[in-house]
N, C-alpha and C positions, 0 to 999 in steps of 0.2 A: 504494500500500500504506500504509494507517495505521499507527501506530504503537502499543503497551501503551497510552499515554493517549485517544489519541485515538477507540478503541473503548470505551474505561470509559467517556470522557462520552458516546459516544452511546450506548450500552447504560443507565447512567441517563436520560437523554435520553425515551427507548424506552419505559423501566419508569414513567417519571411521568406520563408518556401515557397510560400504558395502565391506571394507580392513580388518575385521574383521570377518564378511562369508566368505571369502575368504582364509582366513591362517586358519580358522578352520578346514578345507577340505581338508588340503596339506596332499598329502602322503610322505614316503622317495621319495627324489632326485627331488621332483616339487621346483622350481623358479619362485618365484613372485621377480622382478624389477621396482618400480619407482625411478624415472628420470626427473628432469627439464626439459621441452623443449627447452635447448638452445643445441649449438654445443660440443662437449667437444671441447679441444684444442691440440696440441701436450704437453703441459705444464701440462696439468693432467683433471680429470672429473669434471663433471656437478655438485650439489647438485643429493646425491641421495639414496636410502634403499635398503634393499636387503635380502631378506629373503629365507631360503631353509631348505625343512622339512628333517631329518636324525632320525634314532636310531628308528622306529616306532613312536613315538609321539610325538617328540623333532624339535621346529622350533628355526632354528641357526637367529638374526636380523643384519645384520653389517651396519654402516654408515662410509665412507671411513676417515682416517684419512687425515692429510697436506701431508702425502705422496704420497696422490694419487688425490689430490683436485688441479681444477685448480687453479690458486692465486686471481682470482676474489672470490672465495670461500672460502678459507683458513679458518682454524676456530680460534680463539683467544683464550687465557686461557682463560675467561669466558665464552666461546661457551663447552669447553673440558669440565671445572667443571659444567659447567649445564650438558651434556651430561651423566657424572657419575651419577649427582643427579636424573634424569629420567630413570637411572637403567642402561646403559651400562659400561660394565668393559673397562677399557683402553686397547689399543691395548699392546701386551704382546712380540713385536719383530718389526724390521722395515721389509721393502715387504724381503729385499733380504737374510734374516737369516734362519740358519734352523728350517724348520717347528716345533712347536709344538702345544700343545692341547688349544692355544689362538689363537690369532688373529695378522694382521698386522694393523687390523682397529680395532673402536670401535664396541664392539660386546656382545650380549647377547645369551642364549641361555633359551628356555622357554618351558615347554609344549604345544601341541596346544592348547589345554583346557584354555590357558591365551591369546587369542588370542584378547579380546578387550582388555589388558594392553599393547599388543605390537602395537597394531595398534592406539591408543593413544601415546605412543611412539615415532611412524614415523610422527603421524598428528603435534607434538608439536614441532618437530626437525626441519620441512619442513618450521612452520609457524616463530618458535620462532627464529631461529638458521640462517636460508636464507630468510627469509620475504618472503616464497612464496605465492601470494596474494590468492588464488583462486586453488581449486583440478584440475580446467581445465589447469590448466599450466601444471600439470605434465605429463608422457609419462609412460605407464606401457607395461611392458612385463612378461608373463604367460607363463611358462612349464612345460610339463609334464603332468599328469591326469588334472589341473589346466584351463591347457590350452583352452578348448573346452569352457569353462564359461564363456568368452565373455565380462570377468572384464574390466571395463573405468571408468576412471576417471570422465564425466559425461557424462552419457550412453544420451542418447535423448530418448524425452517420446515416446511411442509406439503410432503409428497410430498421429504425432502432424503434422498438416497443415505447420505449420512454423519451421517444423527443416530443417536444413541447412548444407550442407558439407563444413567443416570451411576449408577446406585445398583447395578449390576449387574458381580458378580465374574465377570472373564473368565482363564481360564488363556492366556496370551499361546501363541501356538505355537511362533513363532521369537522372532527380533530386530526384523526387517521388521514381523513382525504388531505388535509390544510397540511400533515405535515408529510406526505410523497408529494405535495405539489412543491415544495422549500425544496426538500431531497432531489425532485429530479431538474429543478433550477440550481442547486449547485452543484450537479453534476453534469452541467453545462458549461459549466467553467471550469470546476476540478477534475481529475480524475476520479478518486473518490474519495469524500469529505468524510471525516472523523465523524463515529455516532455516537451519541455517548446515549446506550439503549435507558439507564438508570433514568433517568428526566425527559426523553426523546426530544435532547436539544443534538443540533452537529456542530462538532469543533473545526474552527478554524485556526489551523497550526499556521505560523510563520517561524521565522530565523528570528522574531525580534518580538514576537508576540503571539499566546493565545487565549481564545476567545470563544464565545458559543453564538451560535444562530440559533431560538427557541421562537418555534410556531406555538402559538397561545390564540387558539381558537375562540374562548369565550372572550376572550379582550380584543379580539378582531385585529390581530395585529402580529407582526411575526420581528421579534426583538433581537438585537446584535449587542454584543456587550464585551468589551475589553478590558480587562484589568492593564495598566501602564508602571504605576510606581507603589513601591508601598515603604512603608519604616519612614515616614516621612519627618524630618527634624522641625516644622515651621509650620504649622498648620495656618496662618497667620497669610506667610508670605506666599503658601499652594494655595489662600484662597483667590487672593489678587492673580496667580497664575492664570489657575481654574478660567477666571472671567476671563482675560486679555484670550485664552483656549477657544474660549466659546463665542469669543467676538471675531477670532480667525479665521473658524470653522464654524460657520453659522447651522451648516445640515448635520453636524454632529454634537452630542449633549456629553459634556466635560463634568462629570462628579467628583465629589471629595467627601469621602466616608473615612473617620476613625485616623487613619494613618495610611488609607488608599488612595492613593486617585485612579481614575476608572474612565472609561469613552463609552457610551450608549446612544442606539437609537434605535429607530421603530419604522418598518412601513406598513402600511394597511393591508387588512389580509380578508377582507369584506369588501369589494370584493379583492380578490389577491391578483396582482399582475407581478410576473415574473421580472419583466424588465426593473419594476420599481425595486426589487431587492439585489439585482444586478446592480443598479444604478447607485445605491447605499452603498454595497461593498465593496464600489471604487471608490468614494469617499473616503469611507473607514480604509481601504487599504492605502488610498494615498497620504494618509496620517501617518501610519502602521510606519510608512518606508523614514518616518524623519524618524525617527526614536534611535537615540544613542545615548551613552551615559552623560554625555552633557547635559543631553534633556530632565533625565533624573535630578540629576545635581541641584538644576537648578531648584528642583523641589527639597533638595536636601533629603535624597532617598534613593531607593536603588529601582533597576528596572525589575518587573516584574515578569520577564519572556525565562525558557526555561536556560538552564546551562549546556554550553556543547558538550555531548559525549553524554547527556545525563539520560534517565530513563528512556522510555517510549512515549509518546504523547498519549499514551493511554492509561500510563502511570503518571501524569500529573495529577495535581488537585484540582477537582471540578471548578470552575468559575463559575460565580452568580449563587450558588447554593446559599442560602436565607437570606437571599437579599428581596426587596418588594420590585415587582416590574414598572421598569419604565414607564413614564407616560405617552401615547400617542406621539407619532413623528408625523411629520410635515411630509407630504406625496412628493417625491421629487419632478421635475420637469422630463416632459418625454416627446415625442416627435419632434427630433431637431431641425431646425431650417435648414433645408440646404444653402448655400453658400458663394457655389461657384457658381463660371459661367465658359463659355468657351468663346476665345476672339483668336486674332490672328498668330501663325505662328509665330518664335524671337526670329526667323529671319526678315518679317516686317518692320523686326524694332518694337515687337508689341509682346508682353506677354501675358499671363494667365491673370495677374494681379492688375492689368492695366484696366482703364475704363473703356469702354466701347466706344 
């Protein structure tokens, strides 16, 4: 049985493979788009890639610069300099100058024939750059000869008993029903997630934290719960933490019990949409990835994930056991705008990010 990480990398693993057939095959003027599953904003876009084949052989890559990035996005000088160091040139003009043979975004331009160095590329920008947890967050869009190949992010295996339409509200019938509908939505993402039959909640093991997923049918709602730091020296100064936590991370709920602090949240399970608990547990994982002992420290306590080498994740101590559940979590946002567009190839001087 693998573990939380060890399905993530081979689920990227999977997706670069398979973005990689993909841009091999572009003719001139196809568009391959991915896209984070959130909203864009009026303030600017999503995290997102963008690729379009020109010239016969020549696939253009661009990732949008701060000028076109919502500010939940924005990327920092260290985001810009890694971005050079994995091979894109700096954008060469801002969106509203006149066109030339660069970019208003960060852009490379590559033979197909280098089609696994770009798609390594998009996988490192997406993980490194926006913590995106998991290939099923993202949203892809295909045109052109491209189009017809049926590219997803993770396709569902053919002929599987338990694939499931994640976008589709289902009224749970019982308990039972509410928790194989959780079960075979994390087994869309995981290989297979930790049960822990005792409570019929399922653990979510990482390198740096675990945690449970408990479907709780009479409370209409199916709960994520992390334990982070514990032996805390300052209860004082973890509670000023706590806040500044919960003002950072608005879709996640930052507690402080006794000498814990803890991350919780909830999505609705009345009716239950799969996506929406997908959509949480890229939240919660993209938290998950900042925890270091700094982060403790600051609480004046240690982390709370297990020790390498220590047991099995099935000998740790339960998480959440007498604690009261959560309250009700906020529905995350779902059908993302799409985004692009398609205009002229860069041998116009024009490209993906230009206006029309």
């Amino acid at each position: 049985m693998g573990n939380f990480d060890d399905s993530v990398e081979q689920a990227w693993s999977d997706f670069q493979a398979r973005l990689a057939d993909v841009i091999a095959t572009m003719h001139d003027d196809d568009l391959l788009a991915l896209e984070l599953g959130e909203e864009s904003t009026v303030e600017g876009f999503v995290p997102c890639v963008q690729f379009l084949a020109w010239g016969g052989d020549q696939v253009r890559c661009e990732v949008p610069s701060n000028s076109y990035l919502d500010p939940r996005h924005r990327l920092t000088e260290s985001d810009e300099a890694r971005l050079v160091e994995l091979g894109w040139h700096r954008p060469t003009r801002q969106p509203d100058s006149e066109p030339d043979a660069g970019s208003p975004a960060f852009y490379v331009d590559k033979p197909a024939n280098w089609a696994d160095q770009l798609a390594a590329m998009a996988v490192t920008v997406f993980r490194e750059t926006w913590s995106v947890p998991h290939p099923s967050f993202l949203h892809t869009e295909a045109l052109g000869t491209i189009e017809g190949q049926g590219f997803d992010a993770t396709p569902p295996a053919a002929d599987d008993p338990d694939a499931l339409d994640i976008a589709e509200a289902v009224v749970p019938r019982d308990e039972e029903h509410l928790r194989d509908l959780v079960r075979r939505t994390l087994s869309h993402i995981f290989d297979d997630p930790y049960d822990l039959e005792r409570d019929g909640d399922f653990m979510l093991v990482t390198s740096k934290a675990i945690g449970t997923v408990s479907p709780w049918f009479e409370g209409e709602e199916v709960q994520l719960w992390v334990p982070l730091v514990q032996h805390l020296s300052d209860r004082n100064r973890a509670g000023e933490l706590v806040a500044d936590l919960n003002r950072e991370w608005p879709r996640l709920e930052f507690t402080l019990a006794g000498d814990r602090v803890a991350v919780r949240t909830a999505v609705p399970a009345n009716p239950y949409v799969p996506q929406d608990l997908i959509d949480t547990l890229g939240d919660l994982y993209a938290f998950v990835r900042t925890l270091d002992d700094e982060f403790a420290q600051r609480f004046g306590g240690t982390l709370n994930y297990p020790r390498p080498g220590a047991g099995s994740a099935a000998d740790e101590p339960t998480p959440g056991v007498g604690e009261d559940p959560p309250g009700p979590a906020a529905k995350p946002p779902s059908n993302p705008a799409r985004q692009m567009g398609l205009f002229a190839d860069p041998t116009a001087e024009q490209t993906l990010f230009d206006e029309p």
